[in-house]
C-alpha positions as CSV (number, residue, x, y, z in Angstrom):
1,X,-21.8,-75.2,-146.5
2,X,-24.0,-72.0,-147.4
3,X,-23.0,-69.2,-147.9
4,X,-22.8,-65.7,-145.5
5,X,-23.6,-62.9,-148.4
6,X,-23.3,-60.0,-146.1
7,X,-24.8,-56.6,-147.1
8,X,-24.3,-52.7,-145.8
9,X,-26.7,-49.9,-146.4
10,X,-23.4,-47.6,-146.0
11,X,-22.6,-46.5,-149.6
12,X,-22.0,-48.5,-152.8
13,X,-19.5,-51.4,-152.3
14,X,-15.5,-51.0,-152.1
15,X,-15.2,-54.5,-152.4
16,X,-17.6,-57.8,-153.1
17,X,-16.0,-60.9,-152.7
18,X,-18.0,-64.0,-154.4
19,X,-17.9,-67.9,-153.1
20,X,-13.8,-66.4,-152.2
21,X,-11.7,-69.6,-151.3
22,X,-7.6,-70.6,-151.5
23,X,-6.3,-73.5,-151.0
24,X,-2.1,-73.0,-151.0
25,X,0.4,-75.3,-152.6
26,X,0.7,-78.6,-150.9
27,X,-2.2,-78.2,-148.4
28,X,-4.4,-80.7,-147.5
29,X,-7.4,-78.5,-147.6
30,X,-8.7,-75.0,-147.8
31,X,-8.0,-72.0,-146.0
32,X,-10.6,-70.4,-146.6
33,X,-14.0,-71.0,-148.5
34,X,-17.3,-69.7,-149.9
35,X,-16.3,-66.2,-148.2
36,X,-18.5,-63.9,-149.7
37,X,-19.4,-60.5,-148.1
38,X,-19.9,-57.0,-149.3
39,X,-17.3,-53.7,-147.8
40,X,-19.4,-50.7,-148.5
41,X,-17.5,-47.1,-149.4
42,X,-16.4,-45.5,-146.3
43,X,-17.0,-48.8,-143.9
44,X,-14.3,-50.2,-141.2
45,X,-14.8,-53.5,-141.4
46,X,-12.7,-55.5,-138.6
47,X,-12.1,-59.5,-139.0
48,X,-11.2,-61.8,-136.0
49,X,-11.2,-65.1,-135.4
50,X,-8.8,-67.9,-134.2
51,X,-5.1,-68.1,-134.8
52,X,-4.2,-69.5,-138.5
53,X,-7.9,-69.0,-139.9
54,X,-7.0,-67.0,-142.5
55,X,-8.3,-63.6,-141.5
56,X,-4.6,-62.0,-142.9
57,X,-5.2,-64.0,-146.0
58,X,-8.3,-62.1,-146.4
59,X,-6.6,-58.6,-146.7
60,X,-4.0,-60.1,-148.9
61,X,-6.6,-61.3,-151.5
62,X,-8.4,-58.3,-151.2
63,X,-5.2,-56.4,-152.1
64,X,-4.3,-58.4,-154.5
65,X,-1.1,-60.0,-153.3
66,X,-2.6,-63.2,-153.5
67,X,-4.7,-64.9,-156.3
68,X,-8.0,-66.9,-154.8
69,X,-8.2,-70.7,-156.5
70,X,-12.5,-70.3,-156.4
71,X,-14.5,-67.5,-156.3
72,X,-13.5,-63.8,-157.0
73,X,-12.5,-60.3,-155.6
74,X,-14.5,-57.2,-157.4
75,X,-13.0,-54.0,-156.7
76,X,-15.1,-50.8,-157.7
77,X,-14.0,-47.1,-157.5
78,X,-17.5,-45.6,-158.6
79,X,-17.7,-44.2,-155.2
80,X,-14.4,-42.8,-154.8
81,X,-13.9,-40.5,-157.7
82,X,-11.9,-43.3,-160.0
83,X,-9.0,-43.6,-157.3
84,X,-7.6,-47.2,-156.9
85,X,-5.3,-46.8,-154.3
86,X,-4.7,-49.2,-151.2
87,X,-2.7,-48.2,-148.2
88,X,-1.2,-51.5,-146.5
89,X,0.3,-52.0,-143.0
90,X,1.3,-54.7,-141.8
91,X,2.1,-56.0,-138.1
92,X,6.1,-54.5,-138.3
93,X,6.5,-51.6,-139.9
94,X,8.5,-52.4,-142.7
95,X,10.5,-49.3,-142.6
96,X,14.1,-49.3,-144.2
97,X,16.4,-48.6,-142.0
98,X,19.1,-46.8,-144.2
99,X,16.3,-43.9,-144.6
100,X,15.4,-41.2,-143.0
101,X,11.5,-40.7,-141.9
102,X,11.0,-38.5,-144.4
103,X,12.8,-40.7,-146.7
104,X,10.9,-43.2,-146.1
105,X,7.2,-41.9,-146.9
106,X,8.8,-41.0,-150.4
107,X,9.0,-44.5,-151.0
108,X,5.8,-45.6,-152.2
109,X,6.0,-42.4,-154.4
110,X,8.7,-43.6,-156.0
111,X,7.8,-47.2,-156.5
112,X,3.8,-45.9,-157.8
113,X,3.0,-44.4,-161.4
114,X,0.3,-41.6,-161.7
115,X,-0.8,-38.3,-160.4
116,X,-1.5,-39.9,-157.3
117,X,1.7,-40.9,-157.0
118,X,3.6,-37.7,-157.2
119,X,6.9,-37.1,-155.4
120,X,5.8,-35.3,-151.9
121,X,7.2,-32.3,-150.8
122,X,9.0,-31.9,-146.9
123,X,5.7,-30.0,-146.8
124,X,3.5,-32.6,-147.4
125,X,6.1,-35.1,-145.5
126,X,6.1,-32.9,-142.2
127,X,1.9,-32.9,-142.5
128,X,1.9,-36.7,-142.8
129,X,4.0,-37.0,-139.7
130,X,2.4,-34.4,-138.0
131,X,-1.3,-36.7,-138.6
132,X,-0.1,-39.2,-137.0
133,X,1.4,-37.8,-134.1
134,X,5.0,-37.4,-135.2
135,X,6.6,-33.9,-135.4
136,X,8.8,-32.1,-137.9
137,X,11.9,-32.9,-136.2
138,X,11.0,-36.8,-136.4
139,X,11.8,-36.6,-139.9
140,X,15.3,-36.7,-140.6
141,X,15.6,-39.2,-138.1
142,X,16.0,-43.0,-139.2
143,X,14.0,-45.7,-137.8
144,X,17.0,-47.1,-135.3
145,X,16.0,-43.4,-133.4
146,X,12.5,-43.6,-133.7
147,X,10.5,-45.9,-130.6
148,X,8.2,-48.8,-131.3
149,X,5.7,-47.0,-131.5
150,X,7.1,-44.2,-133.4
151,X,7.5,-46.7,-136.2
152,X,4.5,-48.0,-136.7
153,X,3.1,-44.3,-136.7
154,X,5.8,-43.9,-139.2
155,X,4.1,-46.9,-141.3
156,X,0.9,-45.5,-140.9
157,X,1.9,-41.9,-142.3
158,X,3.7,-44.0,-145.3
159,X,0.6,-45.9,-146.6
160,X,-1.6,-42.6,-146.7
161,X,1.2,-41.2,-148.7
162,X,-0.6,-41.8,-151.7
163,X,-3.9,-40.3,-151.0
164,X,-5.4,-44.2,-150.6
165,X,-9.3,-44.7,-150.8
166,X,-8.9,-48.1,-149.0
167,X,-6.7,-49.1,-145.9
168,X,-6.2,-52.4,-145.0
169,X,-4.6,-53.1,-141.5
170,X,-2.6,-56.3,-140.6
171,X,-2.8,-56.3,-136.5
172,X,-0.8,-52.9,-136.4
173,X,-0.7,-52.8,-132.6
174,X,0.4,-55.6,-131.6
175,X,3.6,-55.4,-130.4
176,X,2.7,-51.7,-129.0
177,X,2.0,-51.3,-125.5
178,X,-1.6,-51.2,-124.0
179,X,-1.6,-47.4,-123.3
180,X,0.1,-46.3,-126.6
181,X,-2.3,-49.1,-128.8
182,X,-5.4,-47.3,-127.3
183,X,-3.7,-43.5,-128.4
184,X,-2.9,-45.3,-131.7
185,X,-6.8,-46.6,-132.1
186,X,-8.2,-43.2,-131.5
187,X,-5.8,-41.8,-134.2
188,X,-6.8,-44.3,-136.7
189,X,-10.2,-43.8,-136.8
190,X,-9.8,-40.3,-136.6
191,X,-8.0,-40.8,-139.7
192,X,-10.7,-42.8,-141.3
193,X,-13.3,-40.7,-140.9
194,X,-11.1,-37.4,-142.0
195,X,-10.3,-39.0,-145.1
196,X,-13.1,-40.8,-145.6
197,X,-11.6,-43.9,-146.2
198,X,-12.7,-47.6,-146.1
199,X,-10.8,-49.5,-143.9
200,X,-10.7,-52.9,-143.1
201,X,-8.5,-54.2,-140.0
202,X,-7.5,-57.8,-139.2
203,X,-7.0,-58.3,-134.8
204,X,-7.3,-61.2,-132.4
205,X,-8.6,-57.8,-129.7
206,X,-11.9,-57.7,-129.3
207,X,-12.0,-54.5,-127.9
208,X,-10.1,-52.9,-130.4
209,X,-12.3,-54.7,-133.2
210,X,-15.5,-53.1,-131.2
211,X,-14.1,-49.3,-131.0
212,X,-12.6,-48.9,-134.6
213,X,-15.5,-50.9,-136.1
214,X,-18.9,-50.4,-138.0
215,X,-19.2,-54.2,-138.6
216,X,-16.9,-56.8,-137.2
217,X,-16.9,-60.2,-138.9
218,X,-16.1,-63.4,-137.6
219,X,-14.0,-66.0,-139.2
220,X,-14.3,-69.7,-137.8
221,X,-13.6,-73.4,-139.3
222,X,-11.1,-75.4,-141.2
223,X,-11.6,-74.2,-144.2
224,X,-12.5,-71.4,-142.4
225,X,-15.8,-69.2,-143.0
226,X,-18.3,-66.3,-142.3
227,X,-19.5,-67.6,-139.0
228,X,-21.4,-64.5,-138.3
229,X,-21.5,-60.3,-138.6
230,X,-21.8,-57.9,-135.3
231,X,-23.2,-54.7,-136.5
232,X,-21.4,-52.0,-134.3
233,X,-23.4,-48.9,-134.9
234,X,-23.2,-46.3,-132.2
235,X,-23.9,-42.8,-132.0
236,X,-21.7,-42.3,-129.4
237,X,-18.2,-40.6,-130.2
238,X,-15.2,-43.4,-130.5
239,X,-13.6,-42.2,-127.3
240,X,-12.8,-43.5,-123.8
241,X,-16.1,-42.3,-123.1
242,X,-17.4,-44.6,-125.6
243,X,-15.0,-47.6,-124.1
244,X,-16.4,-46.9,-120.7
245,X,-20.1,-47.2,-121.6
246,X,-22.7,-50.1,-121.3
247,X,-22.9,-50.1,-124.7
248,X,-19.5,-50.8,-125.6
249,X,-19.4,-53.8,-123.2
250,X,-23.0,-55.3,-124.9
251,X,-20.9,-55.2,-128.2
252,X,-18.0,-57.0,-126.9
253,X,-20.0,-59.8,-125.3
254,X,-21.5,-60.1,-129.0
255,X,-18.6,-60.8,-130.5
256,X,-16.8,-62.8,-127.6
257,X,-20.1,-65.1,-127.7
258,X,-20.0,-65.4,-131.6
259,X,-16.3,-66.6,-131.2
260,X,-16.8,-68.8,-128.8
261,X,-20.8,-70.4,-129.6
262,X,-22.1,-69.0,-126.3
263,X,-25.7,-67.9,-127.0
264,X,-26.0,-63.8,-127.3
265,X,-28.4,-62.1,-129.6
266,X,-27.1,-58.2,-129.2
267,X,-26.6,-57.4,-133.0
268,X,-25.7,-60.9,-134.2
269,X,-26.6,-62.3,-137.8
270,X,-25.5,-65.8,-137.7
271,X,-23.6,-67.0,-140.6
């Protein structure tokens, strides 16, 4: 099988991944192999692909909750003034429920080391909450008071509480409803781009891949592999405008072909 090296002219690389396979204990085969791509500083990067192919395995290797058996992870922080930080969310929020909001985005303070890692103030708690869309008086209130969606704002407000150069998503929205996952969209890349983050998202929506992303990349196989990169680079603003336009809809039909082998050349690289 060769492999998809896969290259960005963004910045210098957040992460290079080399030949990356696993293969867990007691499988018969691989997850994933020869996975090697290139996340520039500042990307979002979104992965999709078939259920069970690995693409949250990705993020956790990435992160470094899980050890690769071939190949290797490089992480640099040259672009991103030494910080080594990764915000995580994963598809429930996580939150514990004996704690209050604010509580709550203490908690990866308390768990971290470093300057970074300082104990936030109710300042700095009530301007979290308020970037994601939460207000003031959300945050004495514990997660059993808080809606669905509430939550996961809540778990997106906790993984920027350490000032992270690098969030990873783990299908966030899924379990939110259609009108409040689009609201929630537009707030996370307005976050990435405020903060200047690199962000890399894992979702089986293809629409959602499109409007968050610079570059989607499609996993396929057993093992699974780079079957091919969409280059998503607009100049339009991420908006419903943007969701509405011709453009948007010649992206989609890339990807939806790449997943599915039906012949499209709009910004494909095969792998």
């Amino acid at each position: 099988m060769s492999t998809a090296t896969l290259q960005t002219s963004l910045s210098e690389p957040a992460f290079t991944t080399r030949a990356l396979g696993i293969r867990f204990s007691g499988a018969s085969q691989s997850t994933l192999d020869d996975i090697s791509l290139t996340v520039a500083a500042g990307e979002f990067l979104s992965l999709v692909g078939p259920s069970g192919c690995g693409k949250s395995t990705v993020l956790r290797l990435l992160a470094g909750l899980l050890q690769p058996t071939s190949g290797s992870v490089t992480r640099s922080t040259a672009a991103t003034g030494g910080r080594n930080n990764i915000g995580f969310v994963f598809q429930h929020p996580t939150l514990l429920p004996w704690r209050t909001a604010e509580a709550n985005l203490q908690l990866p303070t308390e768990l971290g080391s470093g300057s970074s890692n300082r104990q936030l103030t109710s300042d700095d708690c009530h301007e979290l909450l308020r970037q994601v869309g939460l207000s003031r008086s959300d945050a004495n209130k514990r997660p059993s008071e808080l809606s669905g969606g509430m939550q996961m704002r809540l778990s997106l407000a906790r993984a920027l509480a350490t000032k992270p150069d690098v969030l990873l998503l783990d299908e966030p929205f899924a379990a939110v409803d259609d009108l409040l996952r689009l609201r929630l969209q537009e707030d996370v890349r307005r976050l990435h781009e405020s903060r200047r983050l690199t962000t890399i998202l894992v979702t089986h929506n293809l629409h959602e891949a499109v409007f968050l992303s610079d570059r989607v990349i499609v996993l396929s196989g057993s093992p699974s592999h780079i079957r091919s990169e969409i280059s998503v680079q607009t100049t339009q603003a991420r908006s419903s405008a943007y969701r509405d336009s011709d453009e948007f809809y010649a992206f989609v039909k890339s990807v939806s072909a790449s997943l599915f082998r039906v012949p499209e050349s709009v910004g494909v690289t095969h792998a």
